[in-house]
C-alpha positions as CSV (number, residue, x, y, z in Angstrom):
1,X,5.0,40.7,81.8
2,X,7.8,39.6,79.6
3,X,10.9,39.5,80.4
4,X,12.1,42.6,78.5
5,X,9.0,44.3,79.9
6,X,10.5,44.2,83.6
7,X,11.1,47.3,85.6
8,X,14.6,48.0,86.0
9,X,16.1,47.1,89.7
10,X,16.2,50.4,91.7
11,X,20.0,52.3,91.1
12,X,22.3,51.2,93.4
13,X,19.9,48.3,95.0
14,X,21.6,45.9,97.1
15,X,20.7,41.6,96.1
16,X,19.2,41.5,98.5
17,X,16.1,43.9,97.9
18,X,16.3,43.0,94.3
19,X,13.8,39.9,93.8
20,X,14.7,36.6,94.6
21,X,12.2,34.2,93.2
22,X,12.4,31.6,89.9
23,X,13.1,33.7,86.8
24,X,14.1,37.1,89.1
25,X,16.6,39.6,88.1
26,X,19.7,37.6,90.6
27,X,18.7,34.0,88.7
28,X,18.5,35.7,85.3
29,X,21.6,37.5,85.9
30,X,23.5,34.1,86.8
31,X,21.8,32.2,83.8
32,X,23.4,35.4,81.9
33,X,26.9,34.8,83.3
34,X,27.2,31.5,83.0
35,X,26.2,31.8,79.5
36,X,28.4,34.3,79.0
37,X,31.3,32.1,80.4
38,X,30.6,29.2,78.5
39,X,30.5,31.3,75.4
40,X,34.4,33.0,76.3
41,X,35.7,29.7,76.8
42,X,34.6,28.2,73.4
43,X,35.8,31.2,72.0
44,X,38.9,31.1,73.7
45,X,39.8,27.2,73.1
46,X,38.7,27.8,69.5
47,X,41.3,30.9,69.3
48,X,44.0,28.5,70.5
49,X,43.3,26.1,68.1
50,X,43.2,28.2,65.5
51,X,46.9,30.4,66.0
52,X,48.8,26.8,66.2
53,X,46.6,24.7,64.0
54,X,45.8,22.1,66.1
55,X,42.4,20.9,67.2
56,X,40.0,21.9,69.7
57,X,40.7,19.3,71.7
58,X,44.3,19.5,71.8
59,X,44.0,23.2,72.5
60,X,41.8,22.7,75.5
61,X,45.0,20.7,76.8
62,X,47.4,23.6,76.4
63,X,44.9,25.7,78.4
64,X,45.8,24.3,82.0
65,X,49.1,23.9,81.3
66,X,50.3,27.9,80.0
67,X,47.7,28.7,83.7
68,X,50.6,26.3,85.6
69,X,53.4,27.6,83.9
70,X,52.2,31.2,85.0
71,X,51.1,30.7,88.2
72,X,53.0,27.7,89.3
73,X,55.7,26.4,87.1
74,X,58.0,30.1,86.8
75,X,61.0,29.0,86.7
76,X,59.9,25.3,84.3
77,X,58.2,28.2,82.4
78,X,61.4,30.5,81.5
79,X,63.3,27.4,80.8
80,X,61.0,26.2,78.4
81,X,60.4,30.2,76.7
82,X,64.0,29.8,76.6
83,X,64.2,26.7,74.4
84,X,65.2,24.5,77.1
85,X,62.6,22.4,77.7
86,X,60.5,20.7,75.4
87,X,56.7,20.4,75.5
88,X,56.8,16.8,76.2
89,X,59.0,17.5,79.3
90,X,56.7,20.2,80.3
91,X,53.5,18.4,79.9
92,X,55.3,15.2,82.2
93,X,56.1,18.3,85.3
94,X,52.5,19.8,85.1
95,X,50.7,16.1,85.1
96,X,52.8,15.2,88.0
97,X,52.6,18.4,89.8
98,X,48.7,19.3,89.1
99,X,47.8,18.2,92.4
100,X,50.4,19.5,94.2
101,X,50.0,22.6,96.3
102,X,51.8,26.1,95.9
103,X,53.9,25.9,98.7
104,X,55.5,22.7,97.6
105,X,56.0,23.8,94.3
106,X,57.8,26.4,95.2
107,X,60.2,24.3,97.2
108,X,60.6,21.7,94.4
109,X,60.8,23.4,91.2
110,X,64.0,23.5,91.0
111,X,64.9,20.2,91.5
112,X,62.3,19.3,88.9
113,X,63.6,21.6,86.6
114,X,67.1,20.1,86.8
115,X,65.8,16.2,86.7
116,X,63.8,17.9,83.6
117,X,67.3,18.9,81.7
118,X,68.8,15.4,82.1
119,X,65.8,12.9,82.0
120,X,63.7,11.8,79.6
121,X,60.2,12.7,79.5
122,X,59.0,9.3,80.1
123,X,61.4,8.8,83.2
124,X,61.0,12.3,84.4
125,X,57.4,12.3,85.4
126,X,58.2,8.5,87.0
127,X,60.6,10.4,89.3
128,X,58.7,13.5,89.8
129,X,55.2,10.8,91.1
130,X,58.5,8.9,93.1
131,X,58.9,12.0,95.2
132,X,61.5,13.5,96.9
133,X,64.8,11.0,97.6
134,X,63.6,9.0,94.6
């Protein structure tokens, strides 16, 4: 049977009594998705290259850093939608903060985002890696 020429899975059929083996409908469907993902996320780095005409490869940059400034960096992101940051300053908080976890951020962002407003870029990340008490 080809693979257009399967039955259909019953309606409303759990994974688990759907078949399991090599080539069955749960490995096809995963093939599917991951194809599917990899295909949305060339799409979407080329969409960002296009809108501010920079490369591919720059774009895929910008990608994990507007995903920090929205569900990290709040407050580093209003300052910089505001004008007061640029992107040099916010690319130095998000490579010294990437490893960083939530609760920490949220202690520290403010402090960061004052060092950000008087240091340079340069300096600024070598104080954010220095840590607290510089």
């Amino acid at each position: 049977m080809r693979r257009t020429d399967r039955p259909a899975p019953p309606v409303g059929a759990s994974p688990s009594a759907v078949e399991r083996k090599p080539g069955g409908y749960c490995a096809e469907a995963a093939r599917d998705q991951l194809r599917e993902c990899e295909r949305a996320e060339k799409l979407a780095n080329s969409e960002v290259a296009v809108a501010p005409t920079v490369s591919e490869r720059i774009a895929q940059n910008y990608i994990p850093v507007s995903a920090a400034l929205r569900d990290r960096l709040p407050l580093v992101r209003g300052a910089f939608e505001a004008g007061d940051l640029d992107h040099r300053r916010v690319d130095a908080i998000w490579r010294s903060t990437a490893d960083n976890d939530d609760s920490l951020m949220s202690r520290v962002e403010a402090e960061i985002l004052a060092a950000a407003r008087r240091l340079p870029p340069g300096r600024l990340g070598v104080e954010i890696d220095r840590g607290p008490g510089g």
